[in-house]
C-alpha positions in Angstrom: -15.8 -24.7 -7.2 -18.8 -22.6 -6.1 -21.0 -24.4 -3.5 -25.2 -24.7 -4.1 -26.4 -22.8 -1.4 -24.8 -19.5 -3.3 -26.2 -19.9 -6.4 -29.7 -19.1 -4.9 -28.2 -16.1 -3.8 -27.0 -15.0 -6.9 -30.1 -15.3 -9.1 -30.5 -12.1 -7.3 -28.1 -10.2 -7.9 -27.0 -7.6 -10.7 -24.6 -9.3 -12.9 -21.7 -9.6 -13.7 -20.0 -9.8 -10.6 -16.9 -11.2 -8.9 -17.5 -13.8 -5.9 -14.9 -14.3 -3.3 -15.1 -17.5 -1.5 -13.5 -16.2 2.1 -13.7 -19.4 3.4 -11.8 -21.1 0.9 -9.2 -18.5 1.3 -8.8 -18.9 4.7 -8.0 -22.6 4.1 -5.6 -21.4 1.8 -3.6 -18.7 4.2 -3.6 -21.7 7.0 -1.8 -23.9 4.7 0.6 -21.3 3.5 1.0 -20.4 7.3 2.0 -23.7 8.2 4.3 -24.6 5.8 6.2 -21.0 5.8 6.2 -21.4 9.9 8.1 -24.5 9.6 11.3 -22.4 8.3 10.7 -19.3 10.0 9.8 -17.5 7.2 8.2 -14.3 6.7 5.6 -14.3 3.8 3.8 -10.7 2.3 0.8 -10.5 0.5 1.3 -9.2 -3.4 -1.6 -6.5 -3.1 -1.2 -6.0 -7.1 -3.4 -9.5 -7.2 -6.7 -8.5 -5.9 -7.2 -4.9 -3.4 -10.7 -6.3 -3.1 -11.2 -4.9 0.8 -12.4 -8.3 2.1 -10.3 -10.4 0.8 -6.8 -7.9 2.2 -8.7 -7.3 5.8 -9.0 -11.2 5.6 -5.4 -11.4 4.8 -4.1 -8.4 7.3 -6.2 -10.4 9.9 -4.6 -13.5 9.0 -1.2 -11.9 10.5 0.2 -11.8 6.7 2.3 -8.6 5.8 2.4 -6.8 2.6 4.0 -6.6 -0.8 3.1 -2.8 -2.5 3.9 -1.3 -6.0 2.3 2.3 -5.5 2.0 4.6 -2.6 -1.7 4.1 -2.9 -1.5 0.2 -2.1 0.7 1.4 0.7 -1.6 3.6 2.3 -4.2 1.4 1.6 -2.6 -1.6 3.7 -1.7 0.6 6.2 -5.4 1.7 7.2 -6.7 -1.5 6.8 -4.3 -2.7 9.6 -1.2 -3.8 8.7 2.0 -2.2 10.4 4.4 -0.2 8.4 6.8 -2.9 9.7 5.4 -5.6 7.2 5.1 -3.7 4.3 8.0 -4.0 1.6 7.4 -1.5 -1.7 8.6 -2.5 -4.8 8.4 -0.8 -8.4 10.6 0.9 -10.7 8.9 4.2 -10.7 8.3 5.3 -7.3 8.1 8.7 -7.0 8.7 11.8 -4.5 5.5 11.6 -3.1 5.0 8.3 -2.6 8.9 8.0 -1.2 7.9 10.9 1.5 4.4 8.9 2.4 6.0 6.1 2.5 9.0 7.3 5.2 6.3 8.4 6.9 4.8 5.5 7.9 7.9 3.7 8.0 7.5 0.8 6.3 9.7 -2.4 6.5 11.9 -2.3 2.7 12.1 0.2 0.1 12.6 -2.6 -3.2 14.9 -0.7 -5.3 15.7 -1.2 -8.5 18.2 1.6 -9.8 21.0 3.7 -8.6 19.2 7.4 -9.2 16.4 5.7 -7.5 18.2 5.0 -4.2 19.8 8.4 -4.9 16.2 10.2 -4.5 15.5 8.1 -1.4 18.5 9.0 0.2 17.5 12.5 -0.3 14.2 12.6 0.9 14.9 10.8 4.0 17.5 13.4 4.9 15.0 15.7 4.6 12.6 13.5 7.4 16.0 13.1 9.0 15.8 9.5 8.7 17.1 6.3 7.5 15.6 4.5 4.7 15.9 0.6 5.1 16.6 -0.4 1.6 16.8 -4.1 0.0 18.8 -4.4 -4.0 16.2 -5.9 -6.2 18.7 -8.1 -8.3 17.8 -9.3 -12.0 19.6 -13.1 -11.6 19.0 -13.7 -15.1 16.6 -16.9 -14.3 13.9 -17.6 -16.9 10.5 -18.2 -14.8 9.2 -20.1 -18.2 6.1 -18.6 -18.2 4.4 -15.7 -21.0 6.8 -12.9 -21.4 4.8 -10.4 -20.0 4.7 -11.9 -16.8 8.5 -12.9 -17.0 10.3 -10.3 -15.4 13.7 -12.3 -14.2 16.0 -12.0 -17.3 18.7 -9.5 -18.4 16.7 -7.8 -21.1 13.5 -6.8 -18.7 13.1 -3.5 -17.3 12.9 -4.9 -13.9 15.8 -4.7 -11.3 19.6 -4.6 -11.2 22.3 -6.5 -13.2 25.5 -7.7 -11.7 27.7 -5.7 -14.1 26.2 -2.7 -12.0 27.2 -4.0 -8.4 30.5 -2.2 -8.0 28.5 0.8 -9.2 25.2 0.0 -6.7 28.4 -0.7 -3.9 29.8 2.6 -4.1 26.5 4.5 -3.9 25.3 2.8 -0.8 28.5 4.0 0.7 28.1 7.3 -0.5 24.9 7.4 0.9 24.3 8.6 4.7 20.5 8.5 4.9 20.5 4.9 3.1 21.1 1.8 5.1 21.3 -1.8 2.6 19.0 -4.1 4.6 18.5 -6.9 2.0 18.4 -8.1 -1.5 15.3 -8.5 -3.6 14.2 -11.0 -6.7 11.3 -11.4 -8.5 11.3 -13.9 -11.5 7.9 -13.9 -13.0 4.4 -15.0 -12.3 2.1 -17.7 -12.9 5.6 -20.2 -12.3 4.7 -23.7 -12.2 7.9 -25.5 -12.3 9.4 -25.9 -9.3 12.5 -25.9 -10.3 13.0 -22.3 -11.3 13.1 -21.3 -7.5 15.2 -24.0 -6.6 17.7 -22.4 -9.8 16.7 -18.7 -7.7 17.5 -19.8 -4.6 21.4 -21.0 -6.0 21.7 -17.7 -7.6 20.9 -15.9 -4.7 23.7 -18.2 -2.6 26.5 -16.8 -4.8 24.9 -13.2 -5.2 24.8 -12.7 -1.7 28.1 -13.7 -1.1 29.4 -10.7 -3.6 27.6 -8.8 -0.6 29.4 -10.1 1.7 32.6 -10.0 0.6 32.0 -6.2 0.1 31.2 -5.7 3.7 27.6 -5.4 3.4 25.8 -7.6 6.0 22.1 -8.3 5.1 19.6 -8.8 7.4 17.5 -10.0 5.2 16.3 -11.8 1.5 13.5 -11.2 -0.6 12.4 -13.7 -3.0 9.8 -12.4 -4.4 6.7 -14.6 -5.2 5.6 -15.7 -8.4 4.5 -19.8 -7.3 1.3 -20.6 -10.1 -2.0 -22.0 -9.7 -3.9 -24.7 -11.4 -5.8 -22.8 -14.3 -7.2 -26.1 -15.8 -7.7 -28.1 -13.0 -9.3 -25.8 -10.2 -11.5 -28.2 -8.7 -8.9 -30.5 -8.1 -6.2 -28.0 -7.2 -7.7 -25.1 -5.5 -5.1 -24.8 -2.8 -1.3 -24.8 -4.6 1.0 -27.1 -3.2 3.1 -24.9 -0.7 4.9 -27.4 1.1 6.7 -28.3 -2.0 7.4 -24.6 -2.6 8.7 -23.6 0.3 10.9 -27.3 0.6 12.3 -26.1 -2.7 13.7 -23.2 -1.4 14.9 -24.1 2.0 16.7 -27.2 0.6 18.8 -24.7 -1.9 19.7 -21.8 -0.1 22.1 -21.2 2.4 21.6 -18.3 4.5 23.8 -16.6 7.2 23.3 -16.6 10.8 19.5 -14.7 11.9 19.1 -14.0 8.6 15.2 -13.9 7.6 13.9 -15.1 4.3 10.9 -13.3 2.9 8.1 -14.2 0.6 5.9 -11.9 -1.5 2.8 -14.3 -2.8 0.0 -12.8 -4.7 -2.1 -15.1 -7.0 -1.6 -18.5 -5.2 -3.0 -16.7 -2.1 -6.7 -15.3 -3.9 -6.7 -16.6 -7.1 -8.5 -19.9 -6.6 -11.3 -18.5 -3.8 -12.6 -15.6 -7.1 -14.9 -16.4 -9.8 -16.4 -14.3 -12.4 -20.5 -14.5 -12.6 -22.5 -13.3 -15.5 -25.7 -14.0 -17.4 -26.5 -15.6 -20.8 -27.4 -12.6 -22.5 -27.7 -14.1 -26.2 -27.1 -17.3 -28.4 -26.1 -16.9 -31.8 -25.4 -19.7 -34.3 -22.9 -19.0 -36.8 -21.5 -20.8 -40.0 -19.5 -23.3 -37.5 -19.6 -21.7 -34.4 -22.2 -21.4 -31.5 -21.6 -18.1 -29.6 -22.9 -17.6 -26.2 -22.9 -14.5 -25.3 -22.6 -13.3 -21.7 -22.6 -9.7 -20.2 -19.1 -9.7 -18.8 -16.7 -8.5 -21.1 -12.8 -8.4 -21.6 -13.2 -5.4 -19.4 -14.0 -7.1 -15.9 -11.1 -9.9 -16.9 -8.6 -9.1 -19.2 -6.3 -12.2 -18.5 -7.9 -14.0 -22.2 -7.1 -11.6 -24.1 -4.2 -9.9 -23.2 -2.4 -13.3 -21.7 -4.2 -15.6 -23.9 -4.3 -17.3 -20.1 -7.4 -20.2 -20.0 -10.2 -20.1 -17.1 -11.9 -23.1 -16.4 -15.8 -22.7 -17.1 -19.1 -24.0 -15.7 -22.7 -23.6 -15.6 -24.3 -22.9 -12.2 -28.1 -23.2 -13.4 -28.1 -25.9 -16.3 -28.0 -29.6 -16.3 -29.2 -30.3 -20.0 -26.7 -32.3 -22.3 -23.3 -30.9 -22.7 -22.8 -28.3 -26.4 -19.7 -26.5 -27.8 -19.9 -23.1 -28.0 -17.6 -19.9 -28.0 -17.9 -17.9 -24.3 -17.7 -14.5 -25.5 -18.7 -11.0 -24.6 -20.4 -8.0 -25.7 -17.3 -5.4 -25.2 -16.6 -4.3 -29.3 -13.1 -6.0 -30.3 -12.6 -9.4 -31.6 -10.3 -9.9 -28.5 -13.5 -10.1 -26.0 -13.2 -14.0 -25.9 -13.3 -15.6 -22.6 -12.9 -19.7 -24.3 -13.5 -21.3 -27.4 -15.1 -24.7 -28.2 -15.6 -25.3 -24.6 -18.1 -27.7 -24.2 -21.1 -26.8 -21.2 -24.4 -27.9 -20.7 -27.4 -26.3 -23.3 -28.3 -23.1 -22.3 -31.0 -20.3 -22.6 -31.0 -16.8 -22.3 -31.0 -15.7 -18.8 -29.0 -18.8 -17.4 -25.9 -18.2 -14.9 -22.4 -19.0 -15.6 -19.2 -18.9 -13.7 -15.6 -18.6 -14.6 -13.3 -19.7 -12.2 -10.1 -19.0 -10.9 -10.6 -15.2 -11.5 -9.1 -13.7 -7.9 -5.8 -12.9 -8.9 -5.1 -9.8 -12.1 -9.3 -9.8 -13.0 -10.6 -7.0 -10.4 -8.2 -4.6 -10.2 -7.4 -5.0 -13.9 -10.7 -3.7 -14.8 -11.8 -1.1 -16.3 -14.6 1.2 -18.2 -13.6 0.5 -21.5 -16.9 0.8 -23.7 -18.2 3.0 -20.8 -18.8 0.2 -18.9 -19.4 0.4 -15.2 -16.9 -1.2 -13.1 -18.8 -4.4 -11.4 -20.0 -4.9 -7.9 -17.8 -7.9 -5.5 -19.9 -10.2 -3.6 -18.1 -12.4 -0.9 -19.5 -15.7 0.8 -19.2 -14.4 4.6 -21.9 -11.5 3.7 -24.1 -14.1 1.6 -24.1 -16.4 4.5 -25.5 -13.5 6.6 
């Protein structure tokens, strides 16, 4: 989880605060490199997860493109290093701006996700007198199995295009002289743990592609989003997902046509085991049947518990006394501000450190000031190992 020699380090330092193990998530990009590199395949970086700026230059420098959802987290990418040519932006809402920023650069796919949308595209780049590379996201109807706010695969989300639309999408890409249909796009969900849901993608996409096809589109590419899950209960034993079996899945399902390239956009197996959450005993309370300890992080700095009713694994990182149950909670004012109930820890006293794990994925760039809190600092082990 977190190694000794950093805990000396934190004692000295403001809390709360996130702590990004680097070197654990350079393990992690090696292994995802070298099972990806067995299939040629091309794998982006889900910036949406964590924008922390160490852990993206340690990703850019990895040699990993991009996966963006706003203009801003495609300029962002862009100055930290990685070439227009790697980043694919995705979203339902982009707008003008971001569109003409975003030609501008020339990145590698606009994701699109609606007729009037490639409409506007084709628009502005006529007005760069350019060509916009373009890839269909597709809804293939394939439940991920996961929360629903997080599912984003099935006919009745907001997220990409339904195959009663195709003839409709076919049409307007003809129509369309400053639009050229480089690929196809899916996204399913997050936080997917059964394997099995991409090998079900990866047949959908076989029989999607060939409506393409047949309809005299050739695609250079396919996009199948991200979405693989981590081990939430089990981080010590699981800190680096199982990516051979992943990308197996895949290349034992689908069928793709000659130089085609299949692309990958991962987010939260790629960070979310190497962050953890640090704060400070602030109180103990005893109620009626509950023990409250009470830290000073709050819902704020990770809203996962709350809004997902998702579970982080929990340890002390400056007590060894016998093991109590108590309620992890924090001081933000709503009942909601609960980070685990009857978790048992070792006893501790006002003032002691605690860490929960598995917090670099959704928890930093979720944040915010609610309460008028301040936004919290990031530490990462590369500058405490100075």
């Amino acid at each position: 989880m977190i190694q000794p020699k950093y805990i000396n380090h934190f004692k000295a330092l403001e809390t709360p605060f996130y702590f990004y193990d680097l070197e654990l998530l350079r393990e992690t990009l090696q292994a995802v490199k070298a099972e990806s590199s067995k299939y040629g395949y091309h794998v982006h970086y889900a910036l949406k997860a964590n924008n922390d700026e160490a852990v993206v230059k340690t990703i850019a420098n990895a040699g990993f493109g991009a996966d963006c959802v706003s203009g801003n987290e495609v300029k962002y990418v862009n100055d930290i290093g990685i070439p227009g040519k790697m980043i694919a932006f995705a979203g339902v809402g982009k707008t003008d701006k971001e569109i003409k920023e975003a030609l501008e650069i020339g990145i590698f796919s606009f994701n699109c996700e609606s007729i009037p949308e490639i409409e506007a595209i084709n628009e502005l780049a006529g007005e760069f007198g350019k060509v916009a590379p373009v890839a269909i996201r597709i809804n293939p109807n394939v439940d991920a199995k996961t929360h629903k706010y997080i599912t984003t695969g099935l006919s009745d989300n907001k997220f990409g295009i339904n195959h009663w639309d195709f003839d409709k999408v076919g049409r307007a890409l003809k129509s369309l002289p400053n639009i050229k249909l480089t690929g196809i796009h899916f996204h399913v969900g997050s936080q997917i743990t059964d394997i099995s849901v991409f090998e079900k993608l990866s047949l959908k996409v076989n029989k999607i592609q060939d409506w393409f096809s047949n309809n005299g589109f050739e695609l250079e590419h396919i996009n199948l989003g991200g979405g693989l899950g981590i081990d939430y209960k089990n981080p010590q034993e699981n800190m680096i997902p199982d990516f051979s079996r992943y990308f197996k899945a895949v290349h034992d399902n689908i069928i793709l046509k000659p130089n085609q390239q299949l692309h990958f956009e991962l987010g939260r197996s790629l960070v979310a085991q190497c962050g953890h959450l640090v704060t400070k005993v602030i109180f103990l309370k005893k109620g009626v049947e509950k023990q409250f300890l009470i830290v000073d992080a709050g819902m704020n700095d990770l809203i996962r518990p709350s809004l997902y009713q998702a579970l982080h694994e929990i340890s002390s990182l400056t007590s060894n006394k016998q093991e109590e149950k108590y309620d992890v909670v924090g001081p933000i004012c709503e009942s909601a501000d609960v980070f685990r109930k009857d978790i048992m820890l070792p006893a501790v006293d006002r003032g002691d450190l605690i860490a929960i794990h598995s917090a670099g994925a959704y928890c930093q760039v979720m944040a915010s000031t609610y309460n008028m809190r301040n936004l919290i600092k990031s530490f990462n082990s590369d500058e405490l190992s100075r």
